[in-house]
VOGU-3710 file (C-alpha; in Angstrom, 3 decimals, decimal comma):
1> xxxxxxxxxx> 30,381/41,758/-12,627  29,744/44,635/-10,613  30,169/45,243/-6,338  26,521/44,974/-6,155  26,186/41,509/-7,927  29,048/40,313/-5,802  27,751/41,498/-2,637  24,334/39,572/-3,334  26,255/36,639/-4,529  28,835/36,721/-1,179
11> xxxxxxxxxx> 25,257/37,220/0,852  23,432/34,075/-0,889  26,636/32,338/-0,149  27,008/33,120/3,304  22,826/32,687/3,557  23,219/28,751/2,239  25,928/28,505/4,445  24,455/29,365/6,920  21,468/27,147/6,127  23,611/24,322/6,012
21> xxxxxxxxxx> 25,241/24,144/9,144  21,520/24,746/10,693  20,492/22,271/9,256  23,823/19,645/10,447  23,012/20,638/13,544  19,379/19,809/13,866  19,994/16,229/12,181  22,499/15,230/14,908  19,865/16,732/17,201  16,774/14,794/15,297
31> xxxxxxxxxx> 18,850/11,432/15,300  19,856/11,788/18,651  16,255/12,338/19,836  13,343/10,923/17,916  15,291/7,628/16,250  16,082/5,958/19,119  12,275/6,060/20,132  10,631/5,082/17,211  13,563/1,888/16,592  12,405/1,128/20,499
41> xxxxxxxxxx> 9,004/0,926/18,990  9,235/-0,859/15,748  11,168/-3,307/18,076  8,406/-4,346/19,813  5,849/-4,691/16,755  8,410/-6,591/15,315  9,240/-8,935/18,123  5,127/-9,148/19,052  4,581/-10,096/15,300  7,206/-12,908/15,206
51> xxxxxxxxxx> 7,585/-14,002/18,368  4,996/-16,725/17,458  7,503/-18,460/15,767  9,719/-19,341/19,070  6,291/-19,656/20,335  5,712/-22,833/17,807  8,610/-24,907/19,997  6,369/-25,598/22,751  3,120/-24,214/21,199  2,803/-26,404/18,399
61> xxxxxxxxxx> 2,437/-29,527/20,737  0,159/-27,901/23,404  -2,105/-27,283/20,905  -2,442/-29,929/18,214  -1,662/-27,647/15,952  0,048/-29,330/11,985  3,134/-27,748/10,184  0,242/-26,388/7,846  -1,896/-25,042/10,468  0,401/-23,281/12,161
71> xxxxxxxxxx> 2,080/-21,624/8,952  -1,558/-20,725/8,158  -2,082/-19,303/11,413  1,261/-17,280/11,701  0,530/-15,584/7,892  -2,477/-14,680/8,572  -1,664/-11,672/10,128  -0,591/-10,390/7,196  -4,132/-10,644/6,017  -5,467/-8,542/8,171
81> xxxxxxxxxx> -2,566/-6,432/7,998  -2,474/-5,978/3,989  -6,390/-5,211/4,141  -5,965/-2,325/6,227  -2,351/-1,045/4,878  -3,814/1,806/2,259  -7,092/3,224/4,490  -4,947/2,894/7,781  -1,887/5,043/6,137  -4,115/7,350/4,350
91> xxxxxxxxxx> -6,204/8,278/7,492  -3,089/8,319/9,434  -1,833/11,204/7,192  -4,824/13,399/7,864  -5,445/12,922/11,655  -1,647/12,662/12,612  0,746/10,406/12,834  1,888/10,715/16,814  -1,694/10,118/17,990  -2,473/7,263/15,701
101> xxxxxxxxxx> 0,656/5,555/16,148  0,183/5,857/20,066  -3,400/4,115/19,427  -2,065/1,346/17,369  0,362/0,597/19,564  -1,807/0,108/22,748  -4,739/-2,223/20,638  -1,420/-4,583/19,231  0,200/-5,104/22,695  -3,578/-5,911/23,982
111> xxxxxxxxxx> -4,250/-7,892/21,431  -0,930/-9,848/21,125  -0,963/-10,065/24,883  -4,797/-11,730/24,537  -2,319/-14,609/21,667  -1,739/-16,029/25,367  -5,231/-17,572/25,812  -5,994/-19,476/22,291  -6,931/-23,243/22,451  -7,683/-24,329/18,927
121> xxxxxxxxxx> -6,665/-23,259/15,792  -9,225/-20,957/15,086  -8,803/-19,291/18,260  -5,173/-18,868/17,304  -6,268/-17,411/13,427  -8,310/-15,017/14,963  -5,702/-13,500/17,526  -2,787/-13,857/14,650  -5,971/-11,579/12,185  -6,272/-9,250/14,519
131> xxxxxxxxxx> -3,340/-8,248/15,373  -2,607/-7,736/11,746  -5,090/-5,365/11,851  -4,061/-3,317/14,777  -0,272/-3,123/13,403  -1,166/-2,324/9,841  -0,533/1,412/10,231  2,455/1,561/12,546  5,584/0,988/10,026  3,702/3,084/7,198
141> xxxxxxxxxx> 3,001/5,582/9,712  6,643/5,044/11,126  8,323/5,398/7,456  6,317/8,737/6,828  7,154/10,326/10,014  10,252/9,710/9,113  9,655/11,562/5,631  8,897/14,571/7,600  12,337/14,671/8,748  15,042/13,820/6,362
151> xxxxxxxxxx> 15,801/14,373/3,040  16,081/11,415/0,346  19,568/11,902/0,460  19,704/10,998/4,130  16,708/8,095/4,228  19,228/5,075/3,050  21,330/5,571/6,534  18,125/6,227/9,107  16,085/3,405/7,551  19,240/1,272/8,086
161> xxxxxxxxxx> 18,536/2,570/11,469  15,128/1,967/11,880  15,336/-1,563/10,435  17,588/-2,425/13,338  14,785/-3,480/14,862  14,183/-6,594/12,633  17,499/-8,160/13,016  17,393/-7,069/17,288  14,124/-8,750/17,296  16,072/-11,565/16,406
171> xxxxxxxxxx> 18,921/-11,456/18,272  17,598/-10,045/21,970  14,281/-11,531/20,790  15,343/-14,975/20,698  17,278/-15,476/23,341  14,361/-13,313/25,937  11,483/-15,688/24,640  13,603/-18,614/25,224  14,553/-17,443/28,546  11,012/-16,693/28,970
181> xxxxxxxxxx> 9,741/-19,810/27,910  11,917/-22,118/29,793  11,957/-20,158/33,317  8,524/-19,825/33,290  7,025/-22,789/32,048  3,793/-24,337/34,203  4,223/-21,392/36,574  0,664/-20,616/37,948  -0,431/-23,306/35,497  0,185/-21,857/32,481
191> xxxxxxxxxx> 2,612/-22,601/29,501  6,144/-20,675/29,072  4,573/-19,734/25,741  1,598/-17,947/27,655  3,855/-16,010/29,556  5,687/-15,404/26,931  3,094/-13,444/24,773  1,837/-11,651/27,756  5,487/-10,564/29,311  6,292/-9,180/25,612
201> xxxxxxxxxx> 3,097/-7,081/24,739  3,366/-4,931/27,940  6,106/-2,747/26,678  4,160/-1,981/23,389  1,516/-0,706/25,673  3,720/1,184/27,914  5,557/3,428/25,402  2,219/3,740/23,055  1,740/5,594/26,242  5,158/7,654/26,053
211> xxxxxxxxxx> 4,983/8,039/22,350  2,809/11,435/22,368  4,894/12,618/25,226  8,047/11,908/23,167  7,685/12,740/19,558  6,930/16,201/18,332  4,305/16,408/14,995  7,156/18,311/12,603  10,575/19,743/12,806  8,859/23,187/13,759
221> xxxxxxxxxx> 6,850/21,735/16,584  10,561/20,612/18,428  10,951/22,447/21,417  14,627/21,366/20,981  15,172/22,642/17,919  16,174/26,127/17,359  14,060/28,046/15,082  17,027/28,497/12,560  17,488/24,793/12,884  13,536/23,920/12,173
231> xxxxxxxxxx> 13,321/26,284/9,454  16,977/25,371/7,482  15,010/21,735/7,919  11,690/22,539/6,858  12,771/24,571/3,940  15,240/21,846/2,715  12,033/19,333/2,864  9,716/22,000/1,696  12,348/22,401/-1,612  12,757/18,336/-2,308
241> xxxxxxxxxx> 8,825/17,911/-1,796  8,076/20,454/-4,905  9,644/17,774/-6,997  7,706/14,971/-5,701  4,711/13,232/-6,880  2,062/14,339/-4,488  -1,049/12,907/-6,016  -2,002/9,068/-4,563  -3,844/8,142/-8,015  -1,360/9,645/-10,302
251> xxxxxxxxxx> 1,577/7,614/-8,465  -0,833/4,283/-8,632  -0,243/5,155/-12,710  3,355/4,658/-12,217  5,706/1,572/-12,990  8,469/2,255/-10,854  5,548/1,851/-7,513  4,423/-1,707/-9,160  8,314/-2,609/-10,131  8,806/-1,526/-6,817
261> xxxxxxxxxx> 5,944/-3,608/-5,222  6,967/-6,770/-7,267  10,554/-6,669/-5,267  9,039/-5,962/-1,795  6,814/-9,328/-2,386  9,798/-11,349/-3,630  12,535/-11,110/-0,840  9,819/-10,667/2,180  8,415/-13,742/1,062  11,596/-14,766/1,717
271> xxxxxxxxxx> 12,451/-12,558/5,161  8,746/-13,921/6,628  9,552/-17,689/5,643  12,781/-17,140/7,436  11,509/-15,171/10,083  9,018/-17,726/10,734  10,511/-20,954/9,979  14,340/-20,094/10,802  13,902/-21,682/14,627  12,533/-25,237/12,524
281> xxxxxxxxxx> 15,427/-25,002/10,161  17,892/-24,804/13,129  16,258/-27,616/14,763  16,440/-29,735/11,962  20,219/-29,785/11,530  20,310/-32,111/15,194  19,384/-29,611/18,024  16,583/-30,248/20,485  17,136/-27,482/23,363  14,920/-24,694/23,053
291> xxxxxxxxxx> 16,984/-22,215/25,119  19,727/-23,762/22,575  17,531/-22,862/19,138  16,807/-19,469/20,643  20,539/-18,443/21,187  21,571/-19,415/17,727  18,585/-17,659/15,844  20,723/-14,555/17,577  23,511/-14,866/15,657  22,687/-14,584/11,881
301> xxxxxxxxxx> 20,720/-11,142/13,042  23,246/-10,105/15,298  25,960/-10,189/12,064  23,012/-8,239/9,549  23,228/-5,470/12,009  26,942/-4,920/11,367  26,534/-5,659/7,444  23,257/-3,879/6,921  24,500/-0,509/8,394  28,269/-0,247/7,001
311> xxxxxxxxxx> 26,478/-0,903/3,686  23,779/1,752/3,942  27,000/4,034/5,489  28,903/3,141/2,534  26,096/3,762/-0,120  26,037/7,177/1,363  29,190/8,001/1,349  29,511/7,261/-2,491  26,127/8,034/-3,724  25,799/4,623/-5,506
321> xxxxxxxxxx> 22,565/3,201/-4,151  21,537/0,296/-7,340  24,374/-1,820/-6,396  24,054/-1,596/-2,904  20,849/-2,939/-3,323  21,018/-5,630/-5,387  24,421/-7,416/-4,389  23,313/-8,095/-1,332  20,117/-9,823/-2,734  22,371/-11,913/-4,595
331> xxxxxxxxxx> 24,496/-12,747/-1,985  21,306/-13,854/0,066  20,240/-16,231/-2,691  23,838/-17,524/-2,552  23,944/-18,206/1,218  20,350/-19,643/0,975  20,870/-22,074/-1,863  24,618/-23,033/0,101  22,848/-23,699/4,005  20,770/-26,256/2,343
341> xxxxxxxxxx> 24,566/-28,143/0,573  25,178/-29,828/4,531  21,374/-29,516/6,290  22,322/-31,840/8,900  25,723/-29,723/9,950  24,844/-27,044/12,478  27,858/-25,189/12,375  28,343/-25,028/8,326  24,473/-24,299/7,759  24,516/-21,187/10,322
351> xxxxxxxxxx> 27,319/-20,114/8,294  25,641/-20,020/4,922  22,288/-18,746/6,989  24,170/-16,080/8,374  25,721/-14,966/5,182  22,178/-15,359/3,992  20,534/-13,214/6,510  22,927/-10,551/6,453  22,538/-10,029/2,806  18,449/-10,305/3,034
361> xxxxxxxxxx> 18,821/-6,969/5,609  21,269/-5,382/3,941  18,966/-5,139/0,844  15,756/-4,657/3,268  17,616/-1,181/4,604  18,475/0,118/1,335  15,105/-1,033/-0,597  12,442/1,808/2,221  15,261/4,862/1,204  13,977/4,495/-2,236
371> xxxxxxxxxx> 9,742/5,570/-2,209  10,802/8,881/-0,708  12,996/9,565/-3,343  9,800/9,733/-5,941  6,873/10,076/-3,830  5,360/12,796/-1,126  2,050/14,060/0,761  -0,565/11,502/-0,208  1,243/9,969/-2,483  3,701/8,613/-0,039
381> xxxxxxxxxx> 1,124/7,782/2,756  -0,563/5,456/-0,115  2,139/4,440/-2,224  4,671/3,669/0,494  1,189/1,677/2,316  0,712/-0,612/-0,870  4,506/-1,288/-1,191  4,248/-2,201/2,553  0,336/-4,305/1,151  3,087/-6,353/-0,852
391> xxxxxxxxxx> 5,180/-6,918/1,726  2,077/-8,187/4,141  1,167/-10,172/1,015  4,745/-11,706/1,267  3,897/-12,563/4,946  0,809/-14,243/4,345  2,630/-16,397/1,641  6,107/-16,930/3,015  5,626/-19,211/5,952  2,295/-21,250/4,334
401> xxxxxxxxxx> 4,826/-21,322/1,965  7,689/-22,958/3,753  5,188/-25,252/5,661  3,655/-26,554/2,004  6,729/-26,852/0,533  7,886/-28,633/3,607  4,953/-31,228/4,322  5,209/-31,692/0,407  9,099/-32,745/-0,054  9,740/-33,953/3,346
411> xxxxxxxxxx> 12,319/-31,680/3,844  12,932/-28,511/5,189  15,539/-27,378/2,522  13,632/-27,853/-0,443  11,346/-24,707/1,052  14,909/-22,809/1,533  15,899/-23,151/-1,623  12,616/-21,791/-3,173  13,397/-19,470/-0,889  16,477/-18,225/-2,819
421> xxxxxxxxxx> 14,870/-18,661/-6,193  12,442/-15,882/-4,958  15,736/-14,202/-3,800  17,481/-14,487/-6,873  14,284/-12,530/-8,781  14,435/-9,802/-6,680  18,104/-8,867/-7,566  17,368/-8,857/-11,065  14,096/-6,609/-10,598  16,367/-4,114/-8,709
431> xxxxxxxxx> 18,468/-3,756/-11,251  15,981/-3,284/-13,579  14,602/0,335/-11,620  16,452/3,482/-13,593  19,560/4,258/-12,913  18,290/7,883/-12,059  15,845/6,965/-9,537  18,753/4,845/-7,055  21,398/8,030/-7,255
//
């Protein structure tokens, strides 16, 4: 090899080198800056989408409202949410995603905030509808700003991140609407569920407000970023994106997007029946106390947020991603089918729920890394929007779910262990994606 060759080869070395610490740089700076915003965020749309089921304690009663109705009423919103999942995400791609997402925010905290002043049933379907519709695009939108950002290779650990919010929903969630309903119950003559909704939805307002302010458009857009830093970013996405599918109706031709679709349904049916129904399933092990209910939803989420992160950290450190994914399905199945073995034993079912839980978000983390390893451009703004259609899909079934199963048997654990039958089918559909596509 001649001194020329070498010289060019020492140059292209010191050049990706170069490239490379750039680009370390800017993610510490990118984590650092835009993450904890847009977790804030998917807080709130999480807690404003849930929050109905603390809401049921007291809600329920004041209303009238049967097991049925009510697990009608709380899926529902994933009716209006799954109808307007693909058009939402694909005209979220073309006008922006930092101006759209600031709009959606501000309609679901009015709407959600408006839940406060149903009286019948279909009062309640029609505020639980259209809030569906006003969320639809925020986590698409949410998942494909993210895209803009990191690399495949980094996804598993920030959507670990970003799905914080789900299990902190939970766990600050709980214990705030309890607090909430209890301390302000018949104040000014309305319901501590009332207040509840309408205390809650203001901060989804407020930062919709911030979120423009807050969030640059692209990594060359960051006034914080240095322009070696946005370009060693940009050209590492710019290099990963050439090998992506691009094309919306040529990844709707694929089977890893349906294979992938099939899981999402199965354990969110799950998640949502949980989500929804884990406050009943508490109190039916002996508890009355509402303030009581809410502080022990808290700790099964509280634990996921430990297990789901050191298991996304670990799956990056090794580069094994299949098995990360699907043992902790399995172990959810497991801790489902063993919470229902003593249902009237507080302390050994929050155990097995726990274990349960944990598993469920440790799987939930993982499972969003994967559709921007294989998709990009349109084809992620529609694929990752009907993957996110099945998962709405799951929401309108889970909790009807749970309340059939439940008015049907008699008992609450029958529903939990169909639960972790739907569990179980997940794992085995995870492990039947290619090996190549998890690395």
């Amino acid at each position: 090899m001649n001194s020329g060759n070498t010289a060019a080869l020492d140059a292209t070395a010191a050049e990706a080198a170069a490239c490379d610490a750039a680009a370390h740089t800017a993610y510490a700076k990118v984590t650092r800056r835009i993450v904890p915003f847009i977790v804030l965020c998917y807080f709130f749309s999480y807690l404003d989408r849930v929050n109905v089921g603390f809401a049921k304690l007291q809600m329920q009663q004041a209303l009238g409202l049967s097991d049925v109705v009510y697990g009608v009423g709380a899926g529902i919103f994933f009716w209006g949410y799954m109808l307007c999942q693909v058009p939402s995400s694909l005209l979220i791609y073309r006008l922006g995603m930092r101006r759209c997402m600031a709009a959606i925010m501000i309609l679901w905290g009015l709407v959600s905030a408006a839940t406060m002043l149903v009286t019948t049933p279909m009062e309640f379907y029609a505020a639980r509808f259209l809030l569906g519709v006003t969320e639809a695009g925020f986590f698409p939108a949410a998942v494909m700003y993210l895209n803009k950002w990191y690399p495949a290779d980094r996804q598993s650990r920030i959507m670990s991140l970003l799905f914080l919010a789900m299990p902190l929903g939970m766990v600050l969630g709980g214990p705030v609407s309890g607090a909430l309903m209890a301390g302000t119950h018949d104040l000014h003559g309305l319901d501590g569920w009332q207040w509840m909704f309408l205390i809650e939805a203001l901060p989804a307002v407020l930062l919709g407000l911030l979120l423009l302010r807050m969030l640059p458009e692209s990594p060359r857009e960051a006034r914080w970023l240095s322009a070696e830093e946005a370009e060693a970013v940009s050209a590492l996405l710019d290099r990963e994106n050439a090998r992506k599918s691009t094309r919306f109706l040529t990844a709707l031709r694929s089977p890893v997007l349906w294979t992938l679709m099939a899981i999402c349904l199965l354990f969110n049916i799950g998640n949502y029946g949980l989500v929804f129904w884990l406050p009943t399933i508490i109190q039916s092990t002996g508890l009355q106390s509402t303030l009581e209910i809410a502080l022990l939803t808290a700790i099964p989420y509280a634990v996921a947020c430990v297990v789901m992160n050191r298991n996304a950290a670990h799956a990056e450190r090794t580069g094994e991603r299949r098995w990360h994914c699907a043992v902790p399905m399995f172990v959810a199945a497991g801790g489902m089918w063993a919470s229902t073995l003593a249902p009237h034993n507080t302390a050994i079912a929050m155990c097995f729920l726990t274990i349960g839980i944990s598993g469920l978000m440790a799987t939930l983390a993982m499972f969003w890394g994967l559709p921007g390893r294989v998709l990009a451009g349109t084809a992620a703004a529609g694929g990752i929007a009907m993957i996110n259609s099945a998962a709405s899909l799951a929401g309108l079934i889970g909790p009807i779910l749970m309340g059939g199963v439940k008015q049907w048997s008699g008992s609450i654990s029958v529903a939990v262990l169909v639960l972790a039958a739907l569990m179980l089918a997940a794992a085995l559909l995870i492990l039947a994606i290619p090996r190549r596509l998890m690395a």
